[in-house]
C-alpha positions as CSV (number, residue, x, y, z in Angstrom):
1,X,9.9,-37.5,35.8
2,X,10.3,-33.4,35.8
3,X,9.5,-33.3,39.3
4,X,12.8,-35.8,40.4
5,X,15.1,-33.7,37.4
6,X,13.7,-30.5,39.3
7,X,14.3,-32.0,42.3
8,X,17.8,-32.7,41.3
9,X,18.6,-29.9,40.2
10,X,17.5,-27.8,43.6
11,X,19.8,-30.0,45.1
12,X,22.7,-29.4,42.5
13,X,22.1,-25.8,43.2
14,X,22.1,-26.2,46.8
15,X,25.3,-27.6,46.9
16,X,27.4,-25.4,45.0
17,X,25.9,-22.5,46.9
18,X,26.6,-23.9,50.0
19,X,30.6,-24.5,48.9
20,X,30.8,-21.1,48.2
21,X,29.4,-20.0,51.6
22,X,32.2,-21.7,53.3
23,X,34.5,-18.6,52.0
24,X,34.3,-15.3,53.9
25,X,32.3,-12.6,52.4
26,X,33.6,-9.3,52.8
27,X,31.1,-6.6,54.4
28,X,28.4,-9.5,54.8
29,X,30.5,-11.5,57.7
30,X,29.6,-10.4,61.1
31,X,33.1,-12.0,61.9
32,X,36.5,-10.9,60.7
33,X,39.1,-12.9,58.8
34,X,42.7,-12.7,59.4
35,X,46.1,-14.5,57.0
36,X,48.9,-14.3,58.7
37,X,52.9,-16.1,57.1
38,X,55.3,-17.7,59.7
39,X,58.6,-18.0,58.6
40,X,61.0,-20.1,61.0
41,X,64.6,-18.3,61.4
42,X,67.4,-20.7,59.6
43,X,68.9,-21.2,62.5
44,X,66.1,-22.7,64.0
45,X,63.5,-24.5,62.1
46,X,63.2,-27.3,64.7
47,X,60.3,-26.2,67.1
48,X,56.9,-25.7,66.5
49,X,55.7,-22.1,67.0
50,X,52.5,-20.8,68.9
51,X,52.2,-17.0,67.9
52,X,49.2,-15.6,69.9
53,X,47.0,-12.4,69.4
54,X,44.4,-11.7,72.1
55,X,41.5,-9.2,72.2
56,X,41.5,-6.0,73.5
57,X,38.7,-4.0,75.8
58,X,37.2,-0.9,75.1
59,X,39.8,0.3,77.7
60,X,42.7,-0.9,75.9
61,X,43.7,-3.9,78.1
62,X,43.4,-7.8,77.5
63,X,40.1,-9.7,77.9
64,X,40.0,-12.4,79.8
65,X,41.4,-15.6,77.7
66,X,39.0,-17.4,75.8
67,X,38.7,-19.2,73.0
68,X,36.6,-16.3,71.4
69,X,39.2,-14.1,72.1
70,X,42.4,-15.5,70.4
71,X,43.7,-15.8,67.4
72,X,46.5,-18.4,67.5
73,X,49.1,-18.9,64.5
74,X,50.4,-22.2,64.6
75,X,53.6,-23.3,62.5
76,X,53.4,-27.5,61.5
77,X,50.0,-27.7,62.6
78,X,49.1,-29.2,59.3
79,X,46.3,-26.2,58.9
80,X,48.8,-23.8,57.1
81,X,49.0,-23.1,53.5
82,X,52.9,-23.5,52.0
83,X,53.5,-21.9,48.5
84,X,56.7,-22.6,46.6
85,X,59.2,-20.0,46.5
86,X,57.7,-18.4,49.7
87,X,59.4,-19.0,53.1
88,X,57.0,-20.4,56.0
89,X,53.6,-20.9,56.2
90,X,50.0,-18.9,56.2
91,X,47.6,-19.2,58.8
92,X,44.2,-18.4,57.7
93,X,41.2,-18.0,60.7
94,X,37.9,-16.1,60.9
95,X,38.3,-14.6,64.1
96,X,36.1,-12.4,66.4
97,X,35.7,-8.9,65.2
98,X,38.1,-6.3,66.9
99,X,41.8,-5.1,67.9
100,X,44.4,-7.3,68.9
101,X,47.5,-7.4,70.4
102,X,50.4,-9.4,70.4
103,X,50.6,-11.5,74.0
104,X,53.1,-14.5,73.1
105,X,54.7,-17.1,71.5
106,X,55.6,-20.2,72.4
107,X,57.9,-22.8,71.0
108,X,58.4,-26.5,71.2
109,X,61.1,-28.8,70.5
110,X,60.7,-32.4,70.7
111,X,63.7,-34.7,71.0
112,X,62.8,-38.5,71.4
113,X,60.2,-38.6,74.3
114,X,61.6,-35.3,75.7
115,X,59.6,-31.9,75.0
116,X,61.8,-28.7,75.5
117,X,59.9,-25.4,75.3
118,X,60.3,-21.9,75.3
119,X,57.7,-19.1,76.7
120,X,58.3,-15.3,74.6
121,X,55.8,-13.6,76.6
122,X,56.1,-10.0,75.7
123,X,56.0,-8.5,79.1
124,X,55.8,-4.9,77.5
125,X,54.7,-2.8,77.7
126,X,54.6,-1.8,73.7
127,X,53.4,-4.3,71.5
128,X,52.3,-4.9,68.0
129,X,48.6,-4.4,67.8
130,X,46.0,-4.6,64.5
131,X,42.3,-4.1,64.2
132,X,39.7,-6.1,62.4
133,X,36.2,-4.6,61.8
134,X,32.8,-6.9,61.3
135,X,33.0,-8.1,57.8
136,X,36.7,-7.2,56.8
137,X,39.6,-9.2,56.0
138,X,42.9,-8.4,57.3
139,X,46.3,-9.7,55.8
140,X,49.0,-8.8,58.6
141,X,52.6,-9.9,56.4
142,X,55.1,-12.7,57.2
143,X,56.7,-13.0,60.6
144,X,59.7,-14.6,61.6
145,X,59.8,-16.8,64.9
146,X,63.1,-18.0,66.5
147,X,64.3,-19.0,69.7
148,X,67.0,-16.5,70.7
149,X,68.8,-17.7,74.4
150,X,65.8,-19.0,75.7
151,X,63.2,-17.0,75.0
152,X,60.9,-17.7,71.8
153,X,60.7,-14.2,69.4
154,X,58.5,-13.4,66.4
155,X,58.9,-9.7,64.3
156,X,56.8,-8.4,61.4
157,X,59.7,-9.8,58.5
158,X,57.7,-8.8,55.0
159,X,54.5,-7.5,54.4
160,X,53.6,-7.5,50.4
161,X,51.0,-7.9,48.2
162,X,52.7,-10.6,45.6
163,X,52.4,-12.8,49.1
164,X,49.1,-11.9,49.5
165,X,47.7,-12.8,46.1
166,X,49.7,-15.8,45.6
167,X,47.9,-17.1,48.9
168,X,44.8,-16.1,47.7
169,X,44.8,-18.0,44.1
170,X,45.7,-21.1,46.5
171,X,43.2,-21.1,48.9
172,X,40.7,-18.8,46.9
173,X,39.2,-18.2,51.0
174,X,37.7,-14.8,50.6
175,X,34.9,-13.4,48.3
176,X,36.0,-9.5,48.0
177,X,38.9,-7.1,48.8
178,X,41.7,-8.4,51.6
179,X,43.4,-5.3,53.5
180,X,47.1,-4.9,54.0
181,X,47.7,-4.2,57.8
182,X,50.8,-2.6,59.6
183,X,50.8,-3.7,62.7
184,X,50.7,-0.1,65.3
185,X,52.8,-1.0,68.6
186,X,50.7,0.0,71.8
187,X,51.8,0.1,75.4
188,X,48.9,-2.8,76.8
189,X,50.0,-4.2,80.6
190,X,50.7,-7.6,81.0
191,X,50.5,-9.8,84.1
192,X,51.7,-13.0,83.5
193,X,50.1,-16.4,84.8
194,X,50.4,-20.4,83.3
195,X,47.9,-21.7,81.1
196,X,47.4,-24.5,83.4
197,X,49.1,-26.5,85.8
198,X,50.6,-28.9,83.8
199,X,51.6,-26.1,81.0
200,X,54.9,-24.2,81.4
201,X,53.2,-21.9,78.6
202,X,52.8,-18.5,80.1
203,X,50.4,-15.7,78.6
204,X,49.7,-12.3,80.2
């Protein structure tokens, strides 16, 4: 009988360790971990908002596009985190450590069985840029996205702590200290091509 309760309780153990393992450990991660808000304009709340971030070289200009190399906020993807009494969303994503720059985003609007969408490729050549090292976690503020003309926009819109914690007693994703990042605009080329053939969504 004290071999099963020992038993048991191994497993007991076992299990609450490995829930807490599913957070991210600050300075233990070789990863990074990034929170980012989206907050839709008024004026257009409609689409559904791709904001993508892709990695940067040691020379300064995008790697190829890979999954490993992206970090893609999503608005109504059903991932985000909403918090009453704070506009948008948060998109939370352990990502590969290094610097990132803004490449795109991309909107989409559906009306019956029609998609509309609009590409906001930021051709450049300044853009918003942040860096994540191995084992830190980065908190980059609330950005709004709109479609202005045709074009699909996002710009840095708030970037506080009360956000922060609030989405941190939520989600309670991290074990240690979240840093507060302002975004550095760097001049990075860009030369566009389509995702696929299909896809009208361009990325440089």
């Amino acid at each position: 009988m004290r071999v099963i309760m020992a038993i048991l309780a191994c497993l007991v153990v076992a299990q609450c360790a490995s829930r807490e393992d599913k957070r991210f450990h600050v300075g233990e991660a070789p990863t990074a971990y990034v929170i980012m808000g989206i907050a839709e304009a008024d004026e257009n709340t409609s689409p559904s908002y791709t904001v993508l971030w892709r990695r940067l070289d040691a020379n300064g200009a995008f790697m190829r596009y890979g999954a490993r190399r992206i970090f893609e906020a999503r608005s109504e993807s059903g991932d985000g985190i909403q918090l009453p009494g704070i506009p948008g969303e948060f998109i939370l994503s352990e990502i590969e450590p290094g610097t990132y720059a803004l490449d795109s985003t991309f909107a989409t609007v559906r009306d019956g069985r029609i998609t509309y969408t609009a590409n906001g490729l930021i051709r450049g050549p300044e853009r918003p840029t942040f860096e994540a090292r191995p084992g830190e976690a980065v908190y980059l503020g609330i950005w709004q996205t709109n479609i202005e003309e045709t074009f699909a926009t996002v710009r840095p819109w708030r970037l506080e702590r009360s956000d922060l914690e609030a989405v941190l007693r939520e989600a309670d994703p991290v074990v240690g200290g979240v840093r507060m990042v302002q975004t550095q605009d760097r001049a990075i080329a860009c030369n566009p091509f389509r995702l696929n053939e299909v896809s009208t969504r361009q990325v440089c």
